[in-house]
C-alpha positions in Angstrom: 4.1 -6.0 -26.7 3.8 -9.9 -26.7 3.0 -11.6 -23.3 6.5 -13.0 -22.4 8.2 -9.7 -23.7 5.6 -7.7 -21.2 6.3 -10.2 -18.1 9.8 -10.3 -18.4 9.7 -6.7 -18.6 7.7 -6.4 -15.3 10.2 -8.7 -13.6 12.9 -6.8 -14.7 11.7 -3.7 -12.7 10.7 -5.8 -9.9 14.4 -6.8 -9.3 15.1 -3.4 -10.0 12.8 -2.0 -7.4 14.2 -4.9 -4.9 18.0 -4.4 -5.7 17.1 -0.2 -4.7 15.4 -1.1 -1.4 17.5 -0.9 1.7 18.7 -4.1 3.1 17.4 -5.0 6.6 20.3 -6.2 9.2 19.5 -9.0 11.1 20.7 -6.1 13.5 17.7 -4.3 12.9 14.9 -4.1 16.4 11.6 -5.8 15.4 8.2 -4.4 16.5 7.4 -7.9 18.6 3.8 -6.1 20.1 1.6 -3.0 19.8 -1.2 -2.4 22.3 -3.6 0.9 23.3 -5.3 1.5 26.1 -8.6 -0.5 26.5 -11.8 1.4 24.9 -9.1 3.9 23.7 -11.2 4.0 20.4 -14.8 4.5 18.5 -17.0 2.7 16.6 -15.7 1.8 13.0 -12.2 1.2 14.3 -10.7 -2.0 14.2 -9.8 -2.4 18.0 -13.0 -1.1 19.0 -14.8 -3.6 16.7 -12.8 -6.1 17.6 -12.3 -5.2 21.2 -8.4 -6.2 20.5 -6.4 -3.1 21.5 -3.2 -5.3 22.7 -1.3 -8.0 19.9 1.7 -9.6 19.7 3.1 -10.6 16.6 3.4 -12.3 13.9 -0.4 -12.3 13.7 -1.7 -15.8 12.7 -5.3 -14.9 12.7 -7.1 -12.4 10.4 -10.0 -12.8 12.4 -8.4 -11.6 15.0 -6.0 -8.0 14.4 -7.3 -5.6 15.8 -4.9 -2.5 17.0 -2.3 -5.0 15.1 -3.4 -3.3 11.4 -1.7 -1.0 13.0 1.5 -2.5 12.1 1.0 -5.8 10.3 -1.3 -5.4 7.5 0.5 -8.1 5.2 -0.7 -10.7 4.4 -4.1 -9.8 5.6 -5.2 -8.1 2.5 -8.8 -6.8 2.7 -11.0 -3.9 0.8 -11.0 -0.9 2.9 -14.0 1.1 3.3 -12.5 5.0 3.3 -15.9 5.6 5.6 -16.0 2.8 8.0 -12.4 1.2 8.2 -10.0 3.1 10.4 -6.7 1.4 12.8 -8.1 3.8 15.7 -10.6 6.3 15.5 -11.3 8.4 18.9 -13.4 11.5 19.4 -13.1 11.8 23.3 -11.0 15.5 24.2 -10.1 17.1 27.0 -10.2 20.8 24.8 -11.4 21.2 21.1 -8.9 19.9 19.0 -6.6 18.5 22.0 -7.1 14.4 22.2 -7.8 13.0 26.1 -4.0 12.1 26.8 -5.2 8.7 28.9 -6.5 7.4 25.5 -4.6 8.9 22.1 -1.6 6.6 23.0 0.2 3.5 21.3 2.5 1.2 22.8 5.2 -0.2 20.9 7.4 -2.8 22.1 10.4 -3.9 20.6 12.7 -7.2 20.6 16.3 -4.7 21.2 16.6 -1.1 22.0 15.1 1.1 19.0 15.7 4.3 17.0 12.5 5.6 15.6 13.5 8.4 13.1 10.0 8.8 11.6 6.3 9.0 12.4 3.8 8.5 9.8 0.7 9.8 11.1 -2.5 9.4 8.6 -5.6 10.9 9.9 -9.1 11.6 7.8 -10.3 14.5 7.8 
């Protein structure tokens, strides 16, 4: 496949891929700040590290995310270590297996009332 044939071909599909997503209605509640209880986390998680577990957005500083790559990842692209990168990463329980309730909680805050009709939780293992 020659060059141009192989980029229009990939631009094709983008528009493709962009013409399937739903559209978002200026209607639509925006997540406007995100925030965790203070020391809420461990070590190797970013509001521990960063000692940020409350952020309003748009985030304007990558130096300064915290609990917000909880949320706002883009544009702050960055290689993940799978061992030492986690959002929030807590080992404090009040029973094995059952999270300390004053600590495993986040805080979103929208900009208009919100329907949240899914959760997606990823945890390590």
């Amino acid at each position: 496949m020659k060059k141009r044939s192989f980029i229009a071909s990939f631009l094709a599909g983008v528009a493709l891929l962009a013409a399937s997503l739903p559209a978002v209605s200026a209607d639509t509640p925006s997540i406007v700040s995100v925030s965790a209880p203070p020391d809420s986390s461990d070590v190797y998680a970013w509001a521990f590290d960063t000692g940020i577990y409350s952020i309003a957005f748009p985030i304007k500083d990558p130096e300064h995310i915290g609990i917000g790559y909880i949320v706002e990842p883009e544009p702050f692209h960055r290689t993940w270590s799978p061992m030492t990168d986690f959002v929030m990463r807590d080992h404090m329980y009040v029973a094995p297996g059952l999270p300390d309730p004053r600590r495993a909680k986040i805080t979103y805050r929208f900009d208009a009332p919100a329907k949240i009709s899914e959760v997606l939780i990823v945890q390590h293992t």
